[in-house]
PyMOL Python script that loads the backbone (N, CA, C, O; Angstrom):
from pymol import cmd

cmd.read_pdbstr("""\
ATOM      1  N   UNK A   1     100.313  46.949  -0.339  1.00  0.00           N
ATOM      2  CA  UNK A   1     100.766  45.758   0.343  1.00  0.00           C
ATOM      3  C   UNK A   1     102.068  45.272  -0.295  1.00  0.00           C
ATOM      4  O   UNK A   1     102.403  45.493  -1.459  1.00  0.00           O
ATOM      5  N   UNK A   2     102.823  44.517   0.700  1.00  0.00           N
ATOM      6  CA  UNK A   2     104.259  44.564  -0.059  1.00  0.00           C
ATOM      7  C   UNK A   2     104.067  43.302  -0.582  1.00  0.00           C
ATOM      8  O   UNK A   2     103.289  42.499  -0.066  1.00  0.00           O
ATOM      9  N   UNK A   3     105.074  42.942  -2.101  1.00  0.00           N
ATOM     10  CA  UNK A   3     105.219  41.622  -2.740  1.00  0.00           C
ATOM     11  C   UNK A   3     106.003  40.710  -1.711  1.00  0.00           C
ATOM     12  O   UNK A   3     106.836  41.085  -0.886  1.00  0.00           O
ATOM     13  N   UNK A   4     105.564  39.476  -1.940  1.00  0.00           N
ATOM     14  CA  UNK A   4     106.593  38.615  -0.990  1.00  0.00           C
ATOM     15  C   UNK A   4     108.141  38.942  -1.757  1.00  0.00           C
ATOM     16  O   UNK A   4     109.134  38.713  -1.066  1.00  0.00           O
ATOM     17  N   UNK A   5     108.307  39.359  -2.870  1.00  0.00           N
ATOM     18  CA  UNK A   5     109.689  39.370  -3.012  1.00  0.00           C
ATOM     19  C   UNK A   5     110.330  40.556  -2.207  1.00  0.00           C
ATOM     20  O   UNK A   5     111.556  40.652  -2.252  1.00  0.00           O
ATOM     21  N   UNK A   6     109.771  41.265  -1.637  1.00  0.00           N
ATOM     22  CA  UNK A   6     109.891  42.114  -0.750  1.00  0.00           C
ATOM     23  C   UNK A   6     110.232  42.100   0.931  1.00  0.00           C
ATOM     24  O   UNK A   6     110.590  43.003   1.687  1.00  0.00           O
ATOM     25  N   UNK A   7     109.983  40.808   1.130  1.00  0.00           N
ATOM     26  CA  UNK A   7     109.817  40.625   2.312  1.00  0.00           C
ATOM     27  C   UNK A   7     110.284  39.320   2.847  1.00  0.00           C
ATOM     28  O   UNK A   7     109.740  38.256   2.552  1.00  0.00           O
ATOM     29  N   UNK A   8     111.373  39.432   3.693  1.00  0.00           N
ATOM     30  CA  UNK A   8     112.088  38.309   4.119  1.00  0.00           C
ATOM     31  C   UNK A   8     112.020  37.880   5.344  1.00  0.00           C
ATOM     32  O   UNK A   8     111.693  38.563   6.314  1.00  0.00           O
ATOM     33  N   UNK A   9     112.473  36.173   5.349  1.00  0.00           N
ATOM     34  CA  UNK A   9     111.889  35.361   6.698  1.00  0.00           C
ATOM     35  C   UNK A   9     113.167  34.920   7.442  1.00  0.00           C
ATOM     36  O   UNK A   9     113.963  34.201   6.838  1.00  0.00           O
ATOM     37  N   UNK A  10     113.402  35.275   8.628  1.00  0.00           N
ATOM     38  CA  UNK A  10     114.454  34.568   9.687  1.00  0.00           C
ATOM     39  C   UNK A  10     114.279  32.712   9.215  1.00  0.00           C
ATOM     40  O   UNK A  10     113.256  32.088   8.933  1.00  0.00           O
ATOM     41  N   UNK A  11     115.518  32.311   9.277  1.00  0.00           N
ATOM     42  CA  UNK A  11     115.271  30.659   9.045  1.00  0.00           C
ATOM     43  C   UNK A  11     116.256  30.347  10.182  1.00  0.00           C
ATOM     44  O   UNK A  11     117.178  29.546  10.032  1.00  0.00           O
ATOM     45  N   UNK A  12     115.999  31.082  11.443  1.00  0.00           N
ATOM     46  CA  UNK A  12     116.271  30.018  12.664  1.00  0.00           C
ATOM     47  C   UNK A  12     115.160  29.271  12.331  1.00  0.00           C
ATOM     48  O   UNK A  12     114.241  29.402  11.524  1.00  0.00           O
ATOM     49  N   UNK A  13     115.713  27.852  13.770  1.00  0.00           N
ATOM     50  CA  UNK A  13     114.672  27.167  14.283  1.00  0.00           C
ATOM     51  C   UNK A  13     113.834  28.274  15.365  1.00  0.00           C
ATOM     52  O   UNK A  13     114.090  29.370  15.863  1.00  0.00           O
ATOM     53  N   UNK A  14     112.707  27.309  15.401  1.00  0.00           N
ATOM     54  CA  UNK A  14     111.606  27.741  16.159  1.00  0.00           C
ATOM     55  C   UNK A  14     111.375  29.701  16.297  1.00  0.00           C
ATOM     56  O   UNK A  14     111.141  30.375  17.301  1.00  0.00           O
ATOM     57  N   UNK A  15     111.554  30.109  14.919  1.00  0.00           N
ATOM     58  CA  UNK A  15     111.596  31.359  14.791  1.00  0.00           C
ATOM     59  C   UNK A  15     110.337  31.735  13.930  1.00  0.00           C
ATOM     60  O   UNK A  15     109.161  31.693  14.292  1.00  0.00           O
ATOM     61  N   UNK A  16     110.863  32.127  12.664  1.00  0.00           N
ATOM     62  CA  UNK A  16     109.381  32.198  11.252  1.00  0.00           C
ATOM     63  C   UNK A  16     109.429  33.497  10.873  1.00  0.00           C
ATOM     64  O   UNK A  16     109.084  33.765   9.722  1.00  0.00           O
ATOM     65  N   UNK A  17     109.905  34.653  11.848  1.00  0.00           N
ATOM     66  CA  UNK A  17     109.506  36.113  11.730  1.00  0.00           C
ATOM     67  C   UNK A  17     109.674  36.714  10.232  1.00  0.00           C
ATOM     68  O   UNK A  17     110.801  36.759   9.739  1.00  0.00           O
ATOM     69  N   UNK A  18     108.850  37.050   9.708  1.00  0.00           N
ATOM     70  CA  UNK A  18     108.544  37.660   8.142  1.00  0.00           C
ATOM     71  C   UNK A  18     108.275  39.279   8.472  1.00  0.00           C
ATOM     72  O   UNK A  18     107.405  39.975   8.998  1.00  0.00           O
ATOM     73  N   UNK A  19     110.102  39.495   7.569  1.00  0.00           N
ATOM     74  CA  UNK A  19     110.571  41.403   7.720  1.00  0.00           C
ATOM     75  C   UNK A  19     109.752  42.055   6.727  1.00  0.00           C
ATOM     76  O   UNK A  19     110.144  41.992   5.562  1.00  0.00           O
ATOM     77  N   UNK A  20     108.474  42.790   7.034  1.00  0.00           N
ATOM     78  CA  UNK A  20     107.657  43.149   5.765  1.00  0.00           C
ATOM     79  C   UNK A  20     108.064  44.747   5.704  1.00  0.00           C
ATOM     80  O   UNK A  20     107.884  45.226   6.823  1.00  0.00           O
ATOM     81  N   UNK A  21     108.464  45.551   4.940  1.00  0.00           N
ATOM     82  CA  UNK A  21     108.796  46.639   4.696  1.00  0.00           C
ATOM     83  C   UNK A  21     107.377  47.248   4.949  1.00  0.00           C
ATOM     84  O   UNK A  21     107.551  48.328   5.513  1.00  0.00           O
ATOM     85  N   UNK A  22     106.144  47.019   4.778  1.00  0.00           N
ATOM     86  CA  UNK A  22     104.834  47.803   4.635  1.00  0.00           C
ATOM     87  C   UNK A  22     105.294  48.355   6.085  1.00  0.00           C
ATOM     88  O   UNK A  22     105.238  49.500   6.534  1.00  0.00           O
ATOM     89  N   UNK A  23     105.805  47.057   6.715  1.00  0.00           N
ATOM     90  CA  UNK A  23     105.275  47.238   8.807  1.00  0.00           C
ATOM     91  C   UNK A  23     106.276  47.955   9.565  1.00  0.00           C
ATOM     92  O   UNK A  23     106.114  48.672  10.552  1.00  0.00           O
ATOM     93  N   UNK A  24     107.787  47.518   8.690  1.00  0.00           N
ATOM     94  CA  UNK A  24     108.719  48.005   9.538  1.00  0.00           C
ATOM     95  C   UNK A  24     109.438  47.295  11.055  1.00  0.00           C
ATOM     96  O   UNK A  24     109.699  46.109  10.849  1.00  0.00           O
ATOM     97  N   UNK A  25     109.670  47.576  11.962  1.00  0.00           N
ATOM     98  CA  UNK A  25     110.234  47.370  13.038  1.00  0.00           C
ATOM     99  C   UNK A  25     110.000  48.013  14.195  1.00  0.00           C
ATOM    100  O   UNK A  25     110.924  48.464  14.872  1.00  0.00           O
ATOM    101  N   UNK A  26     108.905  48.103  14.488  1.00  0.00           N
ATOM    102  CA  UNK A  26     108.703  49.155  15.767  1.00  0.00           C
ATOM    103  C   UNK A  26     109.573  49.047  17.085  1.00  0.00           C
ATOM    104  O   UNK A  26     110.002  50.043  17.666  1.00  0.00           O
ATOM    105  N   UNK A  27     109.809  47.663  17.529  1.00  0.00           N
ATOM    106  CA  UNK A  27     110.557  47.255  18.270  1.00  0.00           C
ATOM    107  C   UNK A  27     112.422  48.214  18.146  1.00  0.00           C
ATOM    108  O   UNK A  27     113.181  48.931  18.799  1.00  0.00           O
ATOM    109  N   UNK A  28     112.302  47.619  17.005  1.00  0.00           N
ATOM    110  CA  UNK A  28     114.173  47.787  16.605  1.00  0.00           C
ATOM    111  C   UNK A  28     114.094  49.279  16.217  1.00  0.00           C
ATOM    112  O   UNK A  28     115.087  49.944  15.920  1.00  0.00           O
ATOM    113  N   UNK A  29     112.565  49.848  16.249  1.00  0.00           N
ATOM    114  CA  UNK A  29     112.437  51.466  15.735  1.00  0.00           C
ATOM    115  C   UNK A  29     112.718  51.504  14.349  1.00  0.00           C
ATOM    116  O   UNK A  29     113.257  52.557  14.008  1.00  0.00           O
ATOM    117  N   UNK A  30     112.525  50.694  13.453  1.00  0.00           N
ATOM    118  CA  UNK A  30     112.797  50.751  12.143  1.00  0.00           C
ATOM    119  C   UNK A  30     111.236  51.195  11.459  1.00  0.00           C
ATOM    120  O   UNK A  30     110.223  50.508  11.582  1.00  0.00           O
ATOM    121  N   UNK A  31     111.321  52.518  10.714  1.00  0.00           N
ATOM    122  CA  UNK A  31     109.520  52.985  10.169  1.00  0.00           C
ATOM    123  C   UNK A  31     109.366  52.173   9.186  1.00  0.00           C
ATOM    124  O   UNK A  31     110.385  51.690   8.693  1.00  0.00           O
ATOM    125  N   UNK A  32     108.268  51.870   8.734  1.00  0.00           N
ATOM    126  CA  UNK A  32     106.926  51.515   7.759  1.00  0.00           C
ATOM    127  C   UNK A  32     108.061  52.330   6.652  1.00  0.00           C
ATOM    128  O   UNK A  32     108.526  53.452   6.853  1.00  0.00           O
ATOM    129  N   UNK A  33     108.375  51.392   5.377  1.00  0.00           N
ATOM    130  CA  UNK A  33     108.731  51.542   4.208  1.00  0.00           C
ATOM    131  C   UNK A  33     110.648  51.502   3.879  1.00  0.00           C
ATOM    132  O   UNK A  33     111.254  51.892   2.880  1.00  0.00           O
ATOM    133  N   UNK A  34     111.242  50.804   5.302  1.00  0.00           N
ATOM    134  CA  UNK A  34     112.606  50.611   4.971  1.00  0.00           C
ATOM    135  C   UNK A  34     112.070  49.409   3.782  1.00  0.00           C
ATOM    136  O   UNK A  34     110.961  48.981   3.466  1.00  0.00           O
ATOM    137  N   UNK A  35     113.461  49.133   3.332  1.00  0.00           N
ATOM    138  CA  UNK A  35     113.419  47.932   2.434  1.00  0.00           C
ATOM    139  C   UNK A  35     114.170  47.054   3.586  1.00  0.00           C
ATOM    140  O   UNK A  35     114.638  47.662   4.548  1.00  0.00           O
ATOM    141  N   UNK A  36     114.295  45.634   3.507  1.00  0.00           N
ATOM    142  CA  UNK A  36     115.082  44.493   4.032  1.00  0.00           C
ATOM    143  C   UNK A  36     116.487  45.125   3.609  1.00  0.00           C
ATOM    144  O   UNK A  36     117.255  45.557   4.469  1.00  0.00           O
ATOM    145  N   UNK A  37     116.814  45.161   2.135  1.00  0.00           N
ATOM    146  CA  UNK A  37     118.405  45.576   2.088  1.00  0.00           C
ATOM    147  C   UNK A  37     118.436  47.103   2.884  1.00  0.00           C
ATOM    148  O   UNK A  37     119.569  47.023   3.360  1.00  0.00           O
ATOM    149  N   UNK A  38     118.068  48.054   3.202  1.00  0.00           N
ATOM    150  CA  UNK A  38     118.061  48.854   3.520  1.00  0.00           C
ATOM    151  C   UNK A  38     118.583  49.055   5.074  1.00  0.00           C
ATOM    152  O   UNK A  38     119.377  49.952   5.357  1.00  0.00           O
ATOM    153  N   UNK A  39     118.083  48.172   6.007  1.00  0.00           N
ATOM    154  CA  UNK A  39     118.539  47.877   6.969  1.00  0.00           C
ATOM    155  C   UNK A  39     120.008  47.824   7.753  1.00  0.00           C
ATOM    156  O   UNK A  39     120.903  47.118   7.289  1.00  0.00           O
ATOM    157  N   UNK A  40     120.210  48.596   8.949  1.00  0.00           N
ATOM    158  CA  UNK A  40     121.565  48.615   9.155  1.00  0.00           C
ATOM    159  C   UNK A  40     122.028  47.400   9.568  1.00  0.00           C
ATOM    160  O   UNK A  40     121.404  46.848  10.474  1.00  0.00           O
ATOM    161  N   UNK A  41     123.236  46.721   8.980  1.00  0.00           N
ATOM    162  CA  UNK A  41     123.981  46.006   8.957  1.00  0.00           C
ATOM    163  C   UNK A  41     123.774  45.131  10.433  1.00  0.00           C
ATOM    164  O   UNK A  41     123.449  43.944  10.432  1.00  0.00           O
ATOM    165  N   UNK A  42     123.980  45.802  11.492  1.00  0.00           N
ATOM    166  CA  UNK A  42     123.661  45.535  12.996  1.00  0.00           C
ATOM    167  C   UNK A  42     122.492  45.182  13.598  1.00  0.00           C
ATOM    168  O   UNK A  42     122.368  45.018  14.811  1.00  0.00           O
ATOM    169  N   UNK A  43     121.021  44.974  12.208  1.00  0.00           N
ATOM    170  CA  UNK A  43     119.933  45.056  12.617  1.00  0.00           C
ATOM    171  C   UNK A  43     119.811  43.452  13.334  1.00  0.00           C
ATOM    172  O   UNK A  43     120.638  42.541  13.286  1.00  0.00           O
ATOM    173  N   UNK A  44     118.681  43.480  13.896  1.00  0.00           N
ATOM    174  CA  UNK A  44     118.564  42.112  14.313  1.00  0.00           C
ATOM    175  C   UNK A  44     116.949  41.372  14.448  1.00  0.00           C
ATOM    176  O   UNK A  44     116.186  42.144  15.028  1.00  0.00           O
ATOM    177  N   UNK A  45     116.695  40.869  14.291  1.00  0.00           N
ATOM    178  CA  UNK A  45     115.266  39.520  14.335  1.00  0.00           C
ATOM    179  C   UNK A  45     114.584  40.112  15.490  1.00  0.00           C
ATOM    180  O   UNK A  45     115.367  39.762  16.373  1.00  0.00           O
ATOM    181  N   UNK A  46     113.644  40.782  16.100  1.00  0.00           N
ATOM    182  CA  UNK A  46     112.881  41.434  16.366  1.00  0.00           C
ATOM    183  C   UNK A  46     112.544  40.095  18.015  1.00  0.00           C
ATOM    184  O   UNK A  46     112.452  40.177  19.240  1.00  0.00           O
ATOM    185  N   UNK A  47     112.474  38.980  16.892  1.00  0.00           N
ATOM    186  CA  UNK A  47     111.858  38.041  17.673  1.00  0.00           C
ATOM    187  C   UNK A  47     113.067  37.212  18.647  1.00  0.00           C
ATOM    188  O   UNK A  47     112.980  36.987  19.854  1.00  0.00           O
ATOM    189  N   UNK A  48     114.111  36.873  17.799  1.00  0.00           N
ATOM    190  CA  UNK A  48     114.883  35.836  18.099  1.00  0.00           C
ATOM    191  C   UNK A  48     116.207  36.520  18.225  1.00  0.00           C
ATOM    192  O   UNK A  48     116.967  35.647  18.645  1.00  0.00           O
ATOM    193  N   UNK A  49     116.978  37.817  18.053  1.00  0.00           N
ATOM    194  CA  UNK A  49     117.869  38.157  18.171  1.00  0.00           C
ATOM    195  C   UNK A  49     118.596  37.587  16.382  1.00  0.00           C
ATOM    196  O   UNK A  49     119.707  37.109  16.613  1.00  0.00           O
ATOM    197  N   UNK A  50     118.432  37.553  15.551  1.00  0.00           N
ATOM    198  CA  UNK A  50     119.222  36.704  14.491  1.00  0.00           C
ATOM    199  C   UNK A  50     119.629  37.931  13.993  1.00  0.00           C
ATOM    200  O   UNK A  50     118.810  38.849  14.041  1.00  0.00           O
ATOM    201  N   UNK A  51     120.852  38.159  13.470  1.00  0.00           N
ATOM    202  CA  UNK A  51     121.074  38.668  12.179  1.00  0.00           C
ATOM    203  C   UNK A  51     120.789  39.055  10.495  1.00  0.00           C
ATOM    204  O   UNK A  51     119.574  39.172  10.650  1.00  0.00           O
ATOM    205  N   UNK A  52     120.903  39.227   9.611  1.00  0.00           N
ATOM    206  CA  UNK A  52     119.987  39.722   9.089  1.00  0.00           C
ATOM    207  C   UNK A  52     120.771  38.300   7.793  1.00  0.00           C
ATOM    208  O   UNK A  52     119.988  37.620   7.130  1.00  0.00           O
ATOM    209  N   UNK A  53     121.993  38.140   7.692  1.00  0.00           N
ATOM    210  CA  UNK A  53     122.527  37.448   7.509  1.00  0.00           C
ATOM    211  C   UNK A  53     122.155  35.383   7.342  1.00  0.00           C
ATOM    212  O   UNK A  53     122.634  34.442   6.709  1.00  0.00           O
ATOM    213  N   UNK A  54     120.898  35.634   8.481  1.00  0.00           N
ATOM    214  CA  UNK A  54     119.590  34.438   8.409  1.00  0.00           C
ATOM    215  C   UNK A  54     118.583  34.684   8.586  1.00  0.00           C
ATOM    216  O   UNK A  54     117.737  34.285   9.386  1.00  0.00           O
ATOM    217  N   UNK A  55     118.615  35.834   7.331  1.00  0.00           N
ATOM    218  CA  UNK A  55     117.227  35.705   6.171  1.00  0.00           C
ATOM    219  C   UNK A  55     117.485  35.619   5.438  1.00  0.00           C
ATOM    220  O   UNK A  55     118.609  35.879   5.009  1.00  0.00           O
ATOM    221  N   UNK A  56     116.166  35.014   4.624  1.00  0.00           N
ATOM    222  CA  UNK A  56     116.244  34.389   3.166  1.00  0.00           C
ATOM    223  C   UNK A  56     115.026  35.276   2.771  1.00  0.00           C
ATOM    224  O   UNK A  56     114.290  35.690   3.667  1.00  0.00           O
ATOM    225  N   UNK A  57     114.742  35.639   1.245  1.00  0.00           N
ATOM    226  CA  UNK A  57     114.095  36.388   1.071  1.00  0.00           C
ATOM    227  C   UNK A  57     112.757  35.383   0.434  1.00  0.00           C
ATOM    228  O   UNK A  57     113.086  34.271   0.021  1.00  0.00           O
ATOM    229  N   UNK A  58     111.442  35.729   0.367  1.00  0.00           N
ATOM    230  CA  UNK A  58     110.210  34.810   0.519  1.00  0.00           C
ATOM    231  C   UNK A  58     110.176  34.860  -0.700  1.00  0.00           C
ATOM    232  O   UNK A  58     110.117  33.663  -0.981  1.00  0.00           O
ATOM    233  N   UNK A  59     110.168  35.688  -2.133  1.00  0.00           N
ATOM    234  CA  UNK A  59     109.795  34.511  -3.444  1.00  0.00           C
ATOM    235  C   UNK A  59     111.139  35.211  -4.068  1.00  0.00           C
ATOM    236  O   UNK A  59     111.574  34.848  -5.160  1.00  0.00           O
TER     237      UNK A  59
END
""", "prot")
cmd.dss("prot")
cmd.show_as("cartoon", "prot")
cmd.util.cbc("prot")
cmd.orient("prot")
C-alpha cells in the first residue's frame, strides 16, 4: 500500500482526487506503480481536467 507521502491530491475546488501510485490512472492509461513525479508533464486530474501543477503532495 502506498505511503501518503506518495500520493498526491488535486486542490481544485469541488475536486479532492488522491493520485495513488498503487492504482495508477486507468482513465489517462497510466499503470499501477508510476510515481506522481513520474508522470508526463501533460498529465491531467482524471476527474477535473487539472494539471499536475495543482497537486500538493498528502504528508
Amino acid at each position: 500500500m502506498a505511503e501518503p507521502k506518495d500520493m498526491w491530491q488535486c486542490q481544485t475546488a469541488n475536486c479532492g482526487y488522491i493520485y495513488n501510485p498503487d492504482k495508477g490512472d486507468r482513465k489517462g492509461k497510466i499503470p499501477p506503480g508510476v510515481k506522481f513525479e513520474d508522470l508526463p508533464e501533460d498529465w491531467k486530474c482524471p476527474v477535473c481536467g487539472a494539471g499536475k501543477h495543482l497537486f500538493k503532495r498528502l504528508a
